[in-house]
C-alpha positions in Angstrom: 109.0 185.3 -23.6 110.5 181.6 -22.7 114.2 182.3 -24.0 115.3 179.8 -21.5 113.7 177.0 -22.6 115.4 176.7 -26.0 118.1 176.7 -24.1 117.1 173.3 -21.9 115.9 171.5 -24.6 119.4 171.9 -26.8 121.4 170.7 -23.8 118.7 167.9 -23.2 119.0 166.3 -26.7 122.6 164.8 -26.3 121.1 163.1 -23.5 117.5 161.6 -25.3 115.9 163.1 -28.5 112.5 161.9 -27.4 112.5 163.7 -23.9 114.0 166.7 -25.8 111.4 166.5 -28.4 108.3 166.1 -25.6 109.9 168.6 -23.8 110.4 171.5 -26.7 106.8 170.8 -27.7 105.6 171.3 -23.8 107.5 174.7 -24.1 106.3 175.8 -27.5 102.7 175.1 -26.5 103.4 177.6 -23.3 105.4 180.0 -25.8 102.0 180.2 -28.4 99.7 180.5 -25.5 101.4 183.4 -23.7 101.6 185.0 -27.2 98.1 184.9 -28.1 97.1 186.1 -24.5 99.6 189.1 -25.6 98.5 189.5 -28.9 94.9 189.7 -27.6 95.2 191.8 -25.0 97.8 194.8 -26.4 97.0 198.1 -27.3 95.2 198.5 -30.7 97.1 202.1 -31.1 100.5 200.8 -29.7 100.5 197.0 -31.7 103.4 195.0 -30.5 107.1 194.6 -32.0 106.5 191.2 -33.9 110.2 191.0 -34.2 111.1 189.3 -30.8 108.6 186.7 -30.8 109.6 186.1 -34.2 113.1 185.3 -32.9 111.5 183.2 -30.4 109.6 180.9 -33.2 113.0 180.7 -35.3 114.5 179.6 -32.3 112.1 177.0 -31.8 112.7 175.9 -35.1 116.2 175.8 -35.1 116.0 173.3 -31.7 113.4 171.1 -33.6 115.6 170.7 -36.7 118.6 169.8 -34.4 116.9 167.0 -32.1 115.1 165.6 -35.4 118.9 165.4 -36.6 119.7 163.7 -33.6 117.4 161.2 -33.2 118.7 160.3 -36.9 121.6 159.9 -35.7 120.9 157.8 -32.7 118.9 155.5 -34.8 122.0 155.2 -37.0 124.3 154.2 -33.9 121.6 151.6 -33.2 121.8 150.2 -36.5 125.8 150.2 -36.2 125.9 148.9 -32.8 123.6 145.9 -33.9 125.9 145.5 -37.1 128.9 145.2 -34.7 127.1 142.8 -32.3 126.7 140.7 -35.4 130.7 140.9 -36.8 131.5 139.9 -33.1 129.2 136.1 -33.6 131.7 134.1 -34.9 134.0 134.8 -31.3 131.4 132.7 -29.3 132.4 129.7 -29.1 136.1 130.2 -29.5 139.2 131.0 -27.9 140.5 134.5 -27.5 144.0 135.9 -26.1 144.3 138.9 -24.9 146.8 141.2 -22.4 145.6 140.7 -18.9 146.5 138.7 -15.8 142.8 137.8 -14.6 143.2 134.1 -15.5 140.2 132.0 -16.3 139.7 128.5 -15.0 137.2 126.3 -16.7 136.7 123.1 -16.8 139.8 122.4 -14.9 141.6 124.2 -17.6 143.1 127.6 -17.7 146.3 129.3 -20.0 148.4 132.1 -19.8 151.5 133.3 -21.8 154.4 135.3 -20.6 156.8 137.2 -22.4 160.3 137.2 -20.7 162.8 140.0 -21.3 166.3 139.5 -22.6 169.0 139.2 -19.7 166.5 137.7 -17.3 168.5 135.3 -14.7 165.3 133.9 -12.5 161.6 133.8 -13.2 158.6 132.9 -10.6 155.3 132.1 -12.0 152.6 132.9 -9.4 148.7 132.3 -9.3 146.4 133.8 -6.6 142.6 133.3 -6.2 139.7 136.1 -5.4 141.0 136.6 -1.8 144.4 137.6 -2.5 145.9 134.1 -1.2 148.9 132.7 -3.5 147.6 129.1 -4.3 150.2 128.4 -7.0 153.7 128.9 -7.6 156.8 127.3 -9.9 159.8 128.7 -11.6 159.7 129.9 -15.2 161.1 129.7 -17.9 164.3 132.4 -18.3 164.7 132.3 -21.8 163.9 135.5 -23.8 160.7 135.6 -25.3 156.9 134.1 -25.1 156.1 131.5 -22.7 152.9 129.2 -22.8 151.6 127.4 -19.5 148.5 125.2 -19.2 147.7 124.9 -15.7 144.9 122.4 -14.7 143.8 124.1 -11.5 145.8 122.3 -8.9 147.0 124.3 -6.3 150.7 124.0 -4.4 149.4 121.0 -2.3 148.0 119.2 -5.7 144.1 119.7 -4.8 141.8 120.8 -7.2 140.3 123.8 -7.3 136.8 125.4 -8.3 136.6 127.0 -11.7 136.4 130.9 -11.6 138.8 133.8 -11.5 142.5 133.6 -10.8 145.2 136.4 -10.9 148.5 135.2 -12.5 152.2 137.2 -11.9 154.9 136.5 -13.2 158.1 138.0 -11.9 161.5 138.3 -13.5 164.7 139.6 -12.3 168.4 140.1 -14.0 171.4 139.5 -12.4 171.7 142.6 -10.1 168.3 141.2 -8.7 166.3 143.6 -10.0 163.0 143.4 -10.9 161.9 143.3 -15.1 159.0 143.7 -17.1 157.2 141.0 -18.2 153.7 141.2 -20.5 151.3 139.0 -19.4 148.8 136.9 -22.1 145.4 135.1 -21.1 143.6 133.1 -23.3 140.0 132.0 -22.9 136.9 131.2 -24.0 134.1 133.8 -25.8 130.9 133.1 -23.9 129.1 136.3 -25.7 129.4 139.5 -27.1 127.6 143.3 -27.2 129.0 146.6 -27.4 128.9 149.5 -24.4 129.2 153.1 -25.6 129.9 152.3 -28.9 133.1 149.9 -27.9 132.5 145.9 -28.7 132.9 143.5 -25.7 133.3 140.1 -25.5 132.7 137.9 -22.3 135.0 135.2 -21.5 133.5 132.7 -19.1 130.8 133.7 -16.8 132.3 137.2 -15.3 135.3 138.7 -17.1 134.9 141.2 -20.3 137.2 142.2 -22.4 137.3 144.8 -25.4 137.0 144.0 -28.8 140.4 145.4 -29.4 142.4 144.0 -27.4 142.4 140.9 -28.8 145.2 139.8 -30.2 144.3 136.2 -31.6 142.1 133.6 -32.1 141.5 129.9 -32.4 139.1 127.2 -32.5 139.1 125.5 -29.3 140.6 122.1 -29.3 138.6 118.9 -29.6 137.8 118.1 -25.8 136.6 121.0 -25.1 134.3 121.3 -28.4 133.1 117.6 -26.7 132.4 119.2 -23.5 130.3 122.4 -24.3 
């Protein structure tokens, strides 16, 4: 009897209902073809005990009904995923913000928030490109509360850098000198959307992607760059 097989196939439907299905029917065929050999060749004064290949065909039935359920299922997620790709449209195109410090620069344009705790004395704002190198720096704002900068992609020496990926930190100490924290905000633009495992993403510029959910607002972008896309 091929107990052990039922046993595969459950553990193979999470993974793909149509490899579990081809591969219950491959061991059912096996299962009815060792029984008739049996069932043909016992004892006509000592008949087998149909109860334990009956067991056998209810499990096989039982597997069957659970991987059909499955493969419902999936077909539903399917259906839901494409349904959330579609919600997530009206993002392209526009401007998202969202906690990070991987700072886009497009189009010579790039902007980043900071929230400054209260009883800050001195604030540094610092942006660094792919290779670790610090390539800007200025003093921030010490006042408590949310800070917008628009930098244009000019490093310390005022030359102009390539578009890509930048990592922004800004630092803030009190008055003993110690260091605080402060939330980083980056806003950019939604190149395109789809969903991984059942979670939405969005992708801002050509490399960075971000969850639906942690966005935490939206806006049209403003008329120049509208003029350049």
């Amino acid at each position: 009897m091929i107990i052990g097989a039922t046993n595969d196939v459950v553990a193979a439907e999470g993974s793909n209902s149509e490899q579990a299905k081809a591969k219950l029917d491959d061991d059912l065929n096996k299962f009815l073809t060792l029984l008739v050999t049996q069932l043909q060749n016992q004892d006509p004064l000592d008949p087998m005990d149909a109860t334990e290949f009956t067991s056998q065909l209810v499990q096989f039935a039982s597997v069957e009904q659970q991987i059909y359920q499955n493969t419902n299922l999936e077909k539903m997620l399917n259906l839901q995923e494409t349904s959330q790709i579609a919600s997530m449209v009206d993002f392209i195109g526009n401007k998202v913000e969202f906690l990070g410090q991987k700072l886009p620069l497009e189009n010579q344009e790039a902007e980043f928030s900071y929230v400054v705790p209260i009883g800050a004395k001195k604030v540094s704002v610092n942006i660094a490109n792919s290779s670790g190198i610090n390539v800007f720096f200025a003093d921030g704002e010490t006042t408590q509360g949310k800070h917008t900068i628009n930098w244009d992609g000019t490093d310390k020496n005022g030359q102009q850098l390539p578009d890509g990926y930048y990592t922004v930190l800004v630092s803030a100490k009190d008055a003993s000198d110690k260091l605080m924290d402060v939330e980083h905000l980056v806003t950019g633009k939604v190149s395109g959307a789809g969903v991984d495992d059942g979670v939405g993403k969005l992708f801002i510029g050509n490399g960075l992607t971000i969850n639906q959910q942690d966005i935490l607002s939206v806006r049209k972008p403003d008329a120049a760059l509208a003029d350049d896309s």
